[in-house]
Every structure is written in C-alpha cells, then in structure tokens.
BANU-93091 format. One line per 2 residues: for each residue y, x, z of C-alpha. Coordinates in Angstrom, 3 decimals. Layout:
BANU-93091
Y,X,Z ~ ...
//
This chain:
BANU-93091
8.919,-29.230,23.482 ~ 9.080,-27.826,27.171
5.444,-28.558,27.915 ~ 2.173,-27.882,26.272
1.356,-30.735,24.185 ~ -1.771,-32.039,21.768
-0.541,-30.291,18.515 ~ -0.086,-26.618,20.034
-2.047,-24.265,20.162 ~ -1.695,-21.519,23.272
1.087,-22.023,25.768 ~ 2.987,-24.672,23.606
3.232,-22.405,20.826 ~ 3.800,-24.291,17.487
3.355,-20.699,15.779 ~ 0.292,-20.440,13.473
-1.272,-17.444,11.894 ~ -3.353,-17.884,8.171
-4.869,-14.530,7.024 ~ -3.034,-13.202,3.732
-5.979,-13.743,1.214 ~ -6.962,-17.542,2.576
-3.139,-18.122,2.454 ~ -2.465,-16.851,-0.959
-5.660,-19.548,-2.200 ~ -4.324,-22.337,-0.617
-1.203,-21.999,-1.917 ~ -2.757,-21.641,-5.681
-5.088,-24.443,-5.238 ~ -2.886,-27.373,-3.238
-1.149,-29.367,-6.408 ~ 1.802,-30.390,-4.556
3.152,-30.903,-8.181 ~ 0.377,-34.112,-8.576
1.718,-35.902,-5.283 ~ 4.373,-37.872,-4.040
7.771,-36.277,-3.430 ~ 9.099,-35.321,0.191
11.261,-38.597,-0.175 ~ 8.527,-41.017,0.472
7.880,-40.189,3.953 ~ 11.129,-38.780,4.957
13.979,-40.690,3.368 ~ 16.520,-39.678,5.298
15.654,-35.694,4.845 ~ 14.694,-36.004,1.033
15.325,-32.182,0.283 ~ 11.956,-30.264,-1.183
10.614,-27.899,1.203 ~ 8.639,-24.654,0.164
5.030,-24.377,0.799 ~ 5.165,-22.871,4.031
7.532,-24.894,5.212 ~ 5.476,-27.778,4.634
2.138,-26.456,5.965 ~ 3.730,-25.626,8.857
5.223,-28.963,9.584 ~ 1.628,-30.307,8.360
-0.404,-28.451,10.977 ~ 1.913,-28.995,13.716
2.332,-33.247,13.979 ~ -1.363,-33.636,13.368
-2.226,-35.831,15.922 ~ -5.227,-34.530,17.258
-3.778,-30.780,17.182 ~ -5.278,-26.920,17.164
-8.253,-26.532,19.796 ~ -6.549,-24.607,22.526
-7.573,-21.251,23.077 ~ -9.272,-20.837,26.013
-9.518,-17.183,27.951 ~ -12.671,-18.241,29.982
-14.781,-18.742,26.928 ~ -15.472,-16.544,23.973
-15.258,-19.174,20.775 ~ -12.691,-19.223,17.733
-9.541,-21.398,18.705 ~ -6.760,-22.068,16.569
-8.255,-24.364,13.827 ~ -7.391,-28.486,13.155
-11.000,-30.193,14.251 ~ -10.063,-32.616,11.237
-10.988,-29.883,8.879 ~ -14.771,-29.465,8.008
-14.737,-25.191,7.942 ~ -18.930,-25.183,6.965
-19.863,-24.168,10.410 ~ -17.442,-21.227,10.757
-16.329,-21.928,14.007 ~ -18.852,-22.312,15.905
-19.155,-18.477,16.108 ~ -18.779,-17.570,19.418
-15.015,-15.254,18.723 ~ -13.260,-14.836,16.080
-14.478,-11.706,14.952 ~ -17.747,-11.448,13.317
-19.029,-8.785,15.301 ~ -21.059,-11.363,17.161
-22.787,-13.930,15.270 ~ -26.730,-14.306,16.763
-25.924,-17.748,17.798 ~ -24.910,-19.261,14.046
-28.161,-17.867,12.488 ~ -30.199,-20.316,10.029
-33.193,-18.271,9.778 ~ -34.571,-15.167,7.650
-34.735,-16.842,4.298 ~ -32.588,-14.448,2.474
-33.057,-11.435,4.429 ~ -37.299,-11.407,4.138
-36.355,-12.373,0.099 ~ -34.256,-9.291,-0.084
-36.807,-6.723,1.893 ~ -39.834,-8.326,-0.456
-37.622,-6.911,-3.361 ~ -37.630,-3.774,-1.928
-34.031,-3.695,-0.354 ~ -33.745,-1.677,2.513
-30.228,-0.306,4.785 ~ -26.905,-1.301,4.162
-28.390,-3.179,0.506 ~ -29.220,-5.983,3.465
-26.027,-6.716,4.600 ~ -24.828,-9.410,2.146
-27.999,-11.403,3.017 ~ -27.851,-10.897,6.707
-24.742,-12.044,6.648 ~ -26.155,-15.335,4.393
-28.562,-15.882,7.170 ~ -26.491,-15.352,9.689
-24.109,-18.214,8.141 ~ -21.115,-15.693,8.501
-18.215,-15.298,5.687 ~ -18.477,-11.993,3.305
-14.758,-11.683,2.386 ~ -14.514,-8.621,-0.185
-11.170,-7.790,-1.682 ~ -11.001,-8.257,-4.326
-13.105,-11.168,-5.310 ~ -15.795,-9.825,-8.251
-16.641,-11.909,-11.586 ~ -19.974,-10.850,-12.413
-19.965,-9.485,-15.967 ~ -22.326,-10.116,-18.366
-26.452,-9.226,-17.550 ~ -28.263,-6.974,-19.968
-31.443,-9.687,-19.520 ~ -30.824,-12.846,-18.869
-33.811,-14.865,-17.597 ~ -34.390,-18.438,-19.417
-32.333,-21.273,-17.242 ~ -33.864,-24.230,-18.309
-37.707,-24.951,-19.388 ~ -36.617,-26.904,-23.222
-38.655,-29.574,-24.566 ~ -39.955,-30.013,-27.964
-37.663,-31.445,-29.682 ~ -39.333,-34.527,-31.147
-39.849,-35.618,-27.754 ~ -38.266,-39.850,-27.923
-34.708,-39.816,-27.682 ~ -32.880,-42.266,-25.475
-29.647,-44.583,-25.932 ~ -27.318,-41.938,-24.874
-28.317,-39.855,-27.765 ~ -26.604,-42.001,-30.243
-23.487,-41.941,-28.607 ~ -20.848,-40.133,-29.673
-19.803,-36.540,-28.538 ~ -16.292,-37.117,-27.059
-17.118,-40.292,-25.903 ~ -20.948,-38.507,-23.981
-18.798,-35.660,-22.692 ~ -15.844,-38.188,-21.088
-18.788,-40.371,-19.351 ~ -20.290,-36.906,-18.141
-16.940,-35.926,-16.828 ~ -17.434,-38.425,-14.204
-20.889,-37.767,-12.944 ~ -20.829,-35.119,-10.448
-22.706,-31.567,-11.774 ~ -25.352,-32.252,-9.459
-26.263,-35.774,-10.089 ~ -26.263,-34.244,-14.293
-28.806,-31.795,-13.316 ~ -31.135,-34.662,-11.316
-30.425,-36.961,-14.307 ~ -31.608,-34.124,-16.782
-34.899,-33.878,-14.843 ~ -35.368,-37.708,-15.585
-37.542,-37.340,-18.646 ~ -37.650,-34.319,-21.817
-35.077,-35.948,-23.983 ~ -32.438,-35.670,-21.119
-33.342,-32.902,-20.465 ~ -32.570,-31.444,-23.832
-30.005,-33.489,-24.304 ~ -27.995,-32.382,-21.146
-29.191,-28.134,-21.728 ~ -28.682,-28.267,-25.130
-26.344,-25.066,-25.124 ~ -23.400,-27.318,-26.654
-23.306,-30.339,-23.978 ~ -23.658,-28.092,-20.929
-21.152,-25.673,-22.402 ~ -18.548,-28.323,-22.553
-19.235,-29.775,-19.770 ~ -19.052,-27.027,-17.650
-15.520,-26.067,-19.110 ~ -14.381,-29.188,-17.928
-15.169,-28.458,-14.591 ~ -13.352,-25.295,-14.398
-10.602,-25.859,-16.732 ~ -9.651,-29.325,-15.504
-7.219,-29.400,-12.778 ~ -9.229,-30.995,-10.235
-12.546,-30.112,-11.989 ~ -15.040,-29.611,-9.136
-15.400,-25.548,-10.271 ~ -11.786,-24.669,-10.909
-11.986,-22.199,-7.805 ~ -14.074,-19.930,-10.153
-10.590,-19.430,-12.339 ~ -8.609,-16.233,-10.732
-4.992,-17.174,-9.232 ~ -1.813,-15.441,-9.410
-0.970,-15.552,-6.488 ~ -3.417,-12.841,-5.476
-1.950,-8.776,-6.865 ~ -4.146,-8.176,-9.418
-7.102,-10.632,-9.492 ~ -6.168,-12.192,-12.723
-6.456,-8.962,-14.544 ~ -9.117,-8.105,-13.210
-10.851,-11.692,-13.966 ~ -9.908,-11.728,-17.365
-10.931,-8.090,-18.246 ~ -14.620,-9.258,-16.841
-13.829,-12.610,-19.164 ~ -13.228,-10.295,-22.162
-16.800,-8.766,-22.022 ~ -18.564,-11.954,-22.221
-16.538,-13.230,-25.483 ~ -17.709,-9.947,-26.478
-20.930,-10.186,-25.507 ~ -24.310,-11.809,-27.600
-24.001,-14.995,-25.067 ~ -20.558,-16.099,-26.112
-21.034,-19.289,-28.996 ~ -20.507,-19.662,-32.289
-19.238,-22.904,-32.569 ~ -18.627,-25.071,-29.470
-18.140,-28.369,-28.832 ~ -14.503,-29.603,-29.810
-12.711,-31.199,-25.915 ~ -10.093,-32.853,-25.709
-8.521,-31.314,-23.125 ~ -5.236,-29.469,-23.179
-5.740,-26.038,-22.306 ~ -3.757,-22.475,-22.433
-5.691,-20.120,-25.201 ~ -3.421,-17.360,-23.124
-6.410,-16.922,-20.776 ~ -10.116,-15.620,-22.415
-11.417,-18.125,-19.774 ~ -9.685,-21.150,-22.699
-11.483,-19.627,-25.274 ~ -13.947,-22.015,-26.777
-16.396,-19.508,-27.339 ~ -16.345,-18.244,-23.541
-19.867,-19.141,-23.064 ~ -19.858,-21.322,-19.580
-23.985,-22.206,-20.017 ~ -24.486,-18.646,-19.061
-21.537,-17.442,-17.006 ~ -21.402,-20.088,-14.114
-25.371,-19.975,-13.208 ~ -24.568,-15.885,-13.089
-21.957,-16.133,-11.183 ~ -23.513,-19.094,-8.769
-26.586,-17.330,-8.358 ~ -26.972,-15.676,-5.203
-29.444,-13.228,-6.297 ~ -27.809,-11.464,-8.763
-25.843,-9.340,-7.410 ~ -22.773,-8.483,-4.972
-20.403,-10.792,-6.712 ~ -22.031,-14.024,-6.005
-21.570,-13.240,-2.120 ~ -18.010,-12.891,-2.798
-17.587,-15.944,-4.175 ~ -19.394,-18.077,-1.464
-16.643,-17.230,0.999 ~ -14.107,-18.788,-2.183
-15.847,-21.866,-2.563 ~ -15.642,-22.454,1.229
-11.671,-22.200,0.900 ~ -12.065,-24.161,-2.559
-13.795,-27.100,0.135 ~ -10.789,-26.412,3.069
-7.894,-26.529,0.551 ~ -9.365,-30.007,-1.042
-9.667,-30.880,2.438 ~ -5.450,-29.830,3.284
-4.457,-31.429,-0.307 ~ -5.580,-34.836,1.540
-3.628,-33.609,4.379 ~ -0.467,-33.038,2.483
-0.524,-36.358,0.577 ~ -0.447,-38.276,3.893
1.832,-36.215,4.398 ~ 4.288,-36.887,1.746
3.197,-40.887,1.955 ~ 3.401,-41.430,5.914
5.173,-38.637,7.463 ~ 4.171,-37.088,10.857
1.761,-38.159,12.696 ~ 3.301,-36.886,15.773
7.598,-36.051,15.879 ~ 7.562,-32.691,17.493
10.556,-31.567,15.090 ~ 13.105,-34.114,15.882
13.044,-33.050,19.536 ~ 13.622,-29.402,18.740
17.339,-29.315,18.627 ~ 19.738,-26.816,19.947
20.137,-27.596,23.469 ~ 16.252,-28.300,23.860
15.811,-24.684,22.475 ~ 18.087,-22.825,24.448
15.682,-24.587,27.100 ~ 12.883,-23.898,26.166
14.400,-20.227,25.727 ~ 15.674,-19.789,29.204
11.450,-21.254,30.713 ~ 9.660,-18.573,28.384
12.478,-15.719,30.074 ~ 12.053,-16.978,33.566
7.790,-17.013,32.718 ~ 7.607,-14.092,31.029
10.559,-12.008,32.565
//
C-alpha cells in the first residue's frame, strides 16, 4: 500500500501493538483448534499460520479498520470499532492518568469510605467508579475466607416441589447447562422449591463446574493459563487451600464431563458454590478488582474468536496482502526515506 487506507492505523502503518499480558490471554482463550482450517478461506495458500500471524492478518483486512490516531485530539486510537471494549475507549488518551470524563458516579467509592476506608485503600473503587481497568500482575485467586456470610436465604424444605424435581440428575444438570447463570439465578427466585432446588450445595456446585471447566463455559476465564510465567502455580497453590479447607464437599455430584484431575481446579470436591461468589464479589477484597479487568478480555477474546472464524470461512475482508509484493515494497521503502529522510 503507498497510501493511507481504511484498515491502517497512523500513516499507513499496518503495524499493531497488543500489550504482553492482554496478548498472552488471547492467545490462551481463542480455540483456533474448534474452527475451520486456514484451507477454507484461502485454498490456494492452505499452509497453517501461527497465532500472530493470523491476528495480524485478522486486524489488518477488517473492512472498517483501526480509528486513526489523530494528533489534534487527546482520545485512545488504535482499536477495531467492531469490537465492544466495555467503554474503555472512550477515555480521553490512552493512559489512565486522565479519566474524569468516563466516571459513573460514587457508588463504590462512598460504599468503601462508609466502611471506614480511607488513602490509597480507595483506589480500587475509584478506579470502579471511574469505569477505568485495574490491571495487577499477577492476577490474584482469592483464597479461602475465615467467615463466610450465608449466600442464599434456604427454604424449608417441605415447601411443594415442582416437575423438575423428579427429573433425573444428569439429565437436570445437561438442561441447566443451557440456561445462562443469570437466567438460573432469576429462575431460582421463582418460588422456594426452586430455589432450593437450584442452591442446594450439590446442583449449584455442578453447575458451576461446568461453567468453568467446559471449554466454552461462560466462566472458563476464572481457570489460570499457561501462557502467562507463573500464574498457574500460583492459581493452583490458592486451589489447594480450598480442597483443604471446611468448604470443599464431601461427595459431589457425579458430571459427565471429561476433565484433567492434573489440576485441583478438576477435583470434584473443589467446592465452586463458595469459590466463584468469593471471587465475583467485588467487596471482598483486592482480588476481585483484578479479575474485572480479566473478564473484560474474557468478553474481547469471545468477541476476536468470531473474528477469526470468518476468518478461516470467508477470508479477508479487504486484500491488503496480495498487493504487498517486492517491487511495491521497495516503493513504499524509497516514499517513507524521501518523507522521513
């Protein structure tokens, strides 16, 4: 390309930049593995590409490219508008040293000074309210409280039980794994018997380890990734204390999905009832506000595994590549000396 076109970014630069730890996620989290192979779209270049390769050819032929970055206005540039990034850039730079214009309030700030934090102990939630990321390296798995506060009000048991009741386990849990975790929680507010038949330590257990442990399960992002030094040992040390710990059951419910017993996250005993409203509770601590930040990538990498599998079904959206061969380059080589000389 000798001019600036739609799909670059500054000066007709197709060179992108990902920061290391929001790199390293996506490529744990895309399942390139579960989509179509490279031949598909590109028949006549059928040879696999690595995962940078791929991104980068994915980011470039979009279309409807990068927003431009523009030197007469202070506002983050760089990013595909076909990606939903929760509000992120409409900071006014790309450094979050200003951020008064993306606030959503006090809520979480006045909550934290009415329990008596004062100083730095506001940041996290001034940060919350401010709608900013809090990126802490490394992520932190809470480990387990000394009191844990009830989760659910339970219902007296002889309360009228309802169809689902008589259904069988496997067969509950597999219709469950189909509702979303939200719509479960609504449904469990329906009437007492759902309600204890959806908190019942056993149910939610399972079906909260299907959510993390499946491989599209809408909380695997909670599950540590190798491709990050050191997080999985870390993760599974914290995972360790709360097989160890007086929350971790007995006797759970039997699933019928496939998973590694390497990791103490597998364990059937790792008590998942307990562990994912800890860890999704923003009040409990430091760790939750490190994970926010990992769900947002969690949402953006769904979001680029879309991307890739129209990728790998219809190819390009725009042919940039084809027009980069040598003669074009030594070009666009000699224009960038003369400009820049």
């Amino acid at each position: 390309m000798t001019k600036n076109t739609e799909c670059t970014s500054y000066r007709g630069s197709t060179n992108f930049f990902a920061l290391e730890g929001p790199y390293c996620y996506l490529e744990a989290w895309i399942d390139r593995a579960s989509l179509p192979p490279r031949s598909v779209a590109f028949p006549q270049d059928p040879a696999d590409m690595d995962f940078a390769g791929e991104l980068y050819e994915i980011v470039n032929s979009r279309s409807i490219g990068r927003v431009e970055y523009d030197w007469a206005e202070k506002r983050v540039a760089g990013y595909l508008p076909c990606i939903d990034y929760d509000d992120i850039e409409q900071g006014p730079i790309e450094y979050q040293d200003e951020f008064y214009s993306t606030r959503k309030g006090s809520r979480w700030t006045s909550d934290a000074i009415s329990q008596g934090l004062r100083g730095k102990e506001l940041v996290p939630y001034l940060i919350r309210d401010f709608n900013a990321w809090i990126c802490m390296p490394p992520d932190l798995w809470p480990s387990p409280p000394s009191i844990l506060t009830p989760l659910f009000t339970i219902f007296d048991e002889s309360c009228a039980l309802t169809h689902m009741h008589n259904l069988p386990n496997d067969l509950l849990l597999e219709i469950f794994s189909y509702v979303r975790l939200a719509d479960l929680m609504n449904l469990s507010s329906t009437c007492r018997s759902m309600r204890n038949l959806l908190t019942n330590t056993g149910t939610l257990n399972s079906v909260l380890r299907q959510a993390v442990l499946s491989r599209h399960g809408p909380l695997r992002w909670i599950l540590p990734v190798a491709t990050v030094q050191g997080e999985v040992e870390y993760a599974e040390e914290i995972a360790h204390k709360w097989l160890a710990s007086p929350y971790a059951i007995a006797c759970a419910h039997i699933s019928t999905m496939d998973s590694s017993p390497k990791s103490a996250f597998s364990d059937q005993a790792f008590p998942y009832h307990v562990f994912i409203p800890v860890y999704l509770n923003v009040d409990t601590g430091i760790e939750s506000f490190s994970m926010s930040s990992r769900k947002r990538l969690w949402k953006q990498a769904q979001q680029f595994q879309e991307l890739w599998y129209e990728y790998r079904t219809k190819g390009w959206e725009t042919d940039i590549f084809s027009m980069f061969d040598e003669e074009t380059l030594n070009v666009r080589q000699a224009e960038m000396s003369a400009m820049y000389g």
